[in-house]
N, C-alpha and C positions, 0 to 999 in steps of 0.2 A: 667301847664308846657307843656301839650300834649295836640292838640284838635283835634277830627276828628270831620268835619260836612260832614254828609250826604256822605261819602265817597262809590266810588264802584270802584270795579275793573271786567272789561270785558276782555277777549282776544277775539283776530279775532275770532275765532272757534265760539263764543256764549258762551262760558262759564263764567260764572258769580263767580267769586272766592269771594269775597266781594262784599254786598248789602246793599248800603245804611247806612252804619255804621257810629256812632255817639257816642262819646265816649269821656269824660274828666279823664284825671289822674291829680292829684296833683303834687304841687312840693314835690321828698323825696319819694311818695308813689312805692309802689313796687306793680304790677300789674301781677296777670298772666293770660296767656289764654288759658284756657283746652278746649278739644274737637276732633275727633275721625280724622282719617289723611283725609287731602282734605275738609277742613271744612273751613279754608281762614284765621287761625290764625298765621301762619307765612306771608303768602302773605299780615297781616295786617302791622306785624312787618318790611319785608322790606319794604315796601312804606312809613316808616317813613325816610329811610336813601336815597330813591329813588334808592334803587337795582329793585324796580317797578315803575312805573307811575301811581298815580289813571286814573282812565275815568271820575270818574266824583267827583264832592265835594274837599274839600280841608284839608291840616291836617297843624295847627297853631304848633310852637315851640318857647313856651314863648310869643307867641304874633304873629309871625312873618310867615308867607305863607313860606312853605320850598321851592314852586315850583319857587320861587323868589330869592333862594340862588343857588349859585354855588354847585352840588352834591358833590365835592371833597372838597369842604371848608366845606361842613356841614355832608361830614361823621369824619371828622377828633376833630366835637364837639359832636361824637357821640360814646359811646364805643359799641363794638358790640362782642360777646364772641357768638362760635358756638362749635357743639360737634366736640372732639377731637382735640379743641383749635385753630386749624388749624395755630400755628407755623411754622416757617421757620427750616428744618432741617438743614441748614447746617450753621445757624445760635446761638451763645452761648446761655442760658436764660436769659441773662442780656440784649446782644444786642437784640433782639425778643421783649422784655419787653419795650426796648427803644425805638423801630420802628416808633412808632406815633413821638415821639418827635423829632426824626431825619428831621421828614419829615414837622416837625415843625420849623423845624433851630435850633435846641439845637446845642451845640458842646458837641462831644463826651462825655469826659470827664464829665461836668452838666448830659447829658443824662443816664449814666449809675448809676450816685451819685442817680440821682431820683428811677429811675430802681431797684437800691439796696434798697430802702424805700420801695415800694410798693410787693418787692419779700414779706423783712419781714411782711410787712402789713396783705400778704394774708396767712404766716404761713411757707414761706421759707425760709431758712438759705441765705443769697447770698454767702457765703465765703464758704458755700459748693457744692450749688446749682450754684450757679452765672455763673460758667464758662463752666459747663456742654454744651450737645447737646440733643434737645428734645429726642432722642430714648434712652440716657441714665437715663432719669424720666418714673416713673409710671405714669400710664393711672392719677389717681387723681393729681398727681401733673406736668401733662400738664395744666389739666384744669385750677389748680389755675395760670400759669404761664399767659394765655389765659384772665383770670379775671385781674390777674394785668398789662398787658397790654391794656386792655379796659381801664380799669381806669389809664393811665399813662398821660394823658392829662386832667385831672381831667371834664372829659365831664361832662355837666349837664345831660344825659338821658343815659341809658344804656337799650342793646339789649341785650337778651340773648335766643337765641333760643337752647330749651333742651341742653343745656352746660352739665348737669350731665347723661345725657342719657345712654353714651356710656360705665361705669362703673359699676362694682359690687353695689350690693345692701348695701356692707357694707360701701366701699369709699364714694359711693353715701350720703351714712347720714351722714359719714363725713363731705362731702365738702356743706351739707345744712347746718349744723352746724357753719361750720364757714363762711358762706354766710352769714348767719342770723344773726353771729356777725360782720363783716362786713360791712353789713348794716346799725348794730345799730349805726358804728361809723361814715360811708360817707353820708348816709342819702342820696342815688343816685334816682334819677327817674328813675325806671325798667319796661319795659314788659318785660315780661320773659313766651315763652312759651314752654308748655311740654303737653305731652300727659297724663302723671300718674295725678291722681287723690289725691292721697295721697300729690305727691310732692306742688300740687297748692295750697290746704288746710294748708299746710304746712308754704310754704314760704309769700303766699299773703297777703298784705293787704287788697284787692279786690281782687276777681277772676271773668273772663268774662266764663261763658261757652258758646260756639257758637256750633250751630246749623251748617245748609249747608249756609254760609256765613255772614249769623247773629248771632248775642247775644241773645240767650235767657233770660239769667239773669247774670246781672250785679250789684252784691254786697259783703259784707264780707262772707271768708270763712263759719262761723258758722251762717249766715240766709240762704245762699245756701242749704248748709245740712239740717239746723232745717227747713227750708220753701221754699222748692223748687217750685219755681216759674209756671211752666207747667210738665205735665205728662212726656215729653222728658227729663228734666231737674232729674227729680226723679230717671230716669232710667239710666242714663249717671251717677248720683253721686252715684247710688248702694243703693242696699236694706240694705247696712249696714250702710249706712250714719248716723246713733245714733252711732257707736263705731267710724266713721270717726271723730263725731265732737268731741270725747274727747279730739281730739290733738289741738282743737282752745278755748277750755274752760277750763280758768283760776279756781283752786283751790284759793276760797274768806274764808275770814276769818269768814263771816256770814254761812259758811257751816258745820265749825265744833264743834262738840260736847267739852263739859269740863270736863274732866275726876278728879277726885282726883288727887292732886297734895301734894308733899311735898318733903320737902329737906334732902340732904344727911347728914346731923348733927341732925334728928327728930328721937326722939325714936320711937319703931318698935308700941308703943302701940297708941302712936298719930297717926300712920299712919293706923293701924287698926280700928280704932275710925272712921279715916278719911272717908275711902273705907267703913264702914257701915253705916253711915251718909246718904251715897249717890247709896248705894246697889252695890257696885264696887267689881268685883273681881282681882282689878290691880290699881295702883295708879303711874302715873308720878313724874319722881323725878328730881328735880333739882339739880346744885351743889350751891356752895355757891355763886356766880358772877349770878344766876339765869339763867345760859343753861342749856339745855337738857344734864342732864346725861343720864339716862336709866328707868326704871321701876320695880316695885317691886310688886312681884302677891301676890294673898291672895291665900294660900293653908300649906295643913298641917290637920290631921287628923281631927278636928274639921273645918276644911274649912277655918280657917284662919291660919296664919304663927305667929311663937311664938314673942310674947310681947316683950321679951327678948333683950338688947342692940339697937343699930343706925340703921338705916334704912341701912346706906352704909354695913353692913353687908350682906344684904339680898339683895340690888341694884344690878339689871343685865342689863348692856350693853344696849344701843338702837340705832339699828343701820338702822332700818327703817323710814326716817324720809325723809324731801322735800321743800325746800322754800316755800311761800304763792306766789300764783301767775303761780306757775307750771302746767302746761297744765293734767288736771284729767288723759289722759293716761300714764303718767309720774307716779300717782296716783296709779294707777290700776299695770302700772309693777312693780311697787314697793313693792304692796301687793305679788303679785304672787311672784314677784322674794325672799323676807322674810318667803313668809307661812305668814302672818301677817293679823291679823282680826282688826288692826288699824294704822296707821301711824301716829305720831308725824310732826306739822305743823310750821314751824319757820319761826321768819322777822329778818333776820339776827341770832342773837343769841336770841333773845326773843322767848319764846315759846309761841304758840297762841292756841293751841287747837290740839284735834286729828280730822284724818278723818276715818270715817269707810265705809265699802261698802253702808251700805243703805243711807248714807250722800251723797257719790259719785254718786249715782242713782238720789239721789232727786236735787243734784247740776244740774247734766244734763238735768234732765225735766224743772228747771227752768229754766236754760239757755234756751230750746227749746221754751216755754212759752211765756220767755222774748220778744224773738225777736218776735215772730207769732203777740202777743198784743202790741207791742212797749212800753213796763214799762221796769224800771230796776228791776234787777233778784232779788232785796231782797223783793220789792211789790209784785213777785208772789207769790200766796196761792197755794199750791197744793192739791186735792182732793187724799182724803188716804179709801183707802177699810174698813170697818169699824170690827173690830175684832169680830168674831163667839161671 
């Protein structure tokens, strides 16, 4: 969807903001580009909409040399979302939202019908929101006003430079949150750039980190972290980039352990049987339709709990549990936020297995593995310290 060849940008002065930059996005992919201020990762992004001019190299859109389209006709196939939305105040949310299509030839009336889709789209009410004036919205919900405005001409590329920048840390995971769904539903081609590290690992599907006007490495979040490309790259993503990448590595179903399992209609002596079978001091319980009820621990003066009546007697609650698929620090807050030395793994209502800390450990080295030798994570062997 996006090409840069060999692109660069000089001003008079000698300054070289971009060098030689080369760069394919996909159609759908959502890109971002991290790196420290004055490093040329915005100056990349306007030169897609021609708020710059390269000097030299050319950037293709779907095919097409942009230096060969009229700049006003191809920023209006381009949504472009900046911090603090940059809204018209004296402007409603509706008409703001409508702006591009205005200037599209909508009539009013269609304009603002769409307007009204795209407020709901991004998490707005219109029939509350709608008539408003930006200063009467919060900071987060400028921005989303700002995002559905980009998208109100359903542009195939979208710009988004640090859109969430200028917000609390709380709103902020908010509005990643519903970016990332969003996303899942417009399937828009994004650069999107931000200075946090966290946020790029986050939302990319790629991430570029740049240097002083180049890319040092250009790939997925979790080979960036697991295998950073040069010393600078290492140092830029943090000496913590193992707890970075828990947020891009999926919890698989090949990670976790099987614990005793049994249903809430099994007498207490099957389930005892069950847990010594397999040296368990806990056993997963089902209800009758086979979800996650809760679990049932072995204890009681002899170390086991009495024989005596249904498991649902002695079944407590389980309320630590996580889809298959949930990114491991999803994993990990979940344990800390329960006290929990295991968490319950589900596909849907099926229950799959638990996860414990040293599963969670061993998930992430393979994941690390994975990518560094290029096999899938279930072919790697891990090397284990061998017991005194």
């Amino acid at each position: 969807m996006l090409l840069f060849e060999d692109v660069t940008k000089r001003y008079p002065d000698g300054t070289v903001a971009v060098d030689g930059l080369s760069l394919e996005v996909a159609e759908g992919e959502l890109v971002t580009l991290v790196g420290p201020s004055g490093c040329g990762k915005t100056t990349t992004m306007k030169m897609v909409n021609r708020l710059e001019e390269p000097t030299e190299g050319r950037i293709l859109l779907a095919g097409e040399d942009i230096a060969g389209i009229d700049p006003v006709l191809l920023r209006r196939r381009i949504g472009y979302v900046i911090q603090q939305a940059g809204l018209f105040p004296h402007r409603t949310v509706l008409d703001n939202t409508a702006t591009v299509l205005r200037l599209l030839g909508w009539r009013r009336a269609p304009a603002r019908e769409r307007a009204a889709e795209l407020l709901d789209l991004v998490g707005l009410d219109p029939s509350v929101h709608g008539d408003r004036y930006p200063d009467q919205l919060s900071g987060g919900q400028r921005q989303r006003v700002g995002v559905a405005r980009a998208l109100a001409a359903d542009p195939p590329v979208l710009l988004m430079d640090e859109p969430f920048g200028a917000v609390d840390p709380v709103v902020r995971e908010h509005l990643q949150n519903e970016f990332l769904r969003l996303q899942a539903e417009v399937r828009k081609t994004v650069l999107f750039v931000t200075h946090d590290i966290e946020e790029a690992v986050r939302l990319g599907d790629r991430m570029a980190v740049y240097g002083h006007g180049r890319i040092e490495q250009f790939d997925t979040p979790a080979t960036v972290l697991g295998a950073p490309a040069t010393d600078y790259v290492a140092s830029f993503v943090g000496a913590d980039r193992g707890l970075k990448r828990l947020s891009v590595t999926p919890v698989e179903e090949g990670d976790l352990e099987q614990p005793p399992v049994v249903r809430l209609t099994d007498t207490m002596s099957d389930a005892v049987a069950a847990m010594r079978d397999q040296g368990a001091r806990w056993a997963v319980v089902l209800d009758g339709k086979g979800a996650l009820h809760g679990w049932v621990p072995a204890e009681g003066a002899d170390g086991m709990v009495s024989p005596a009546g249904q498991v649902a007697a002695h079944a407590r609650r389980m309320e630590a549990w996580l889809p298959v698929g949930a990114p491991l620090k999803q994993a990990f807050s979940t344990m800390l936020q329960y006290d929990a030395g295991w968490i319950a793994v589900l596909d849907g209502d099926r229950f799959l297995g638990v996860l414990t800390p040293a599963r969670l450990h061993e998930a992430l080295r393979r994941s690390i593995d994975a990518d560094a030798r290029e096999l899938a994570r279930a072919d790697v062997l891990l090397e284990t310290v061998p017991d005194a």
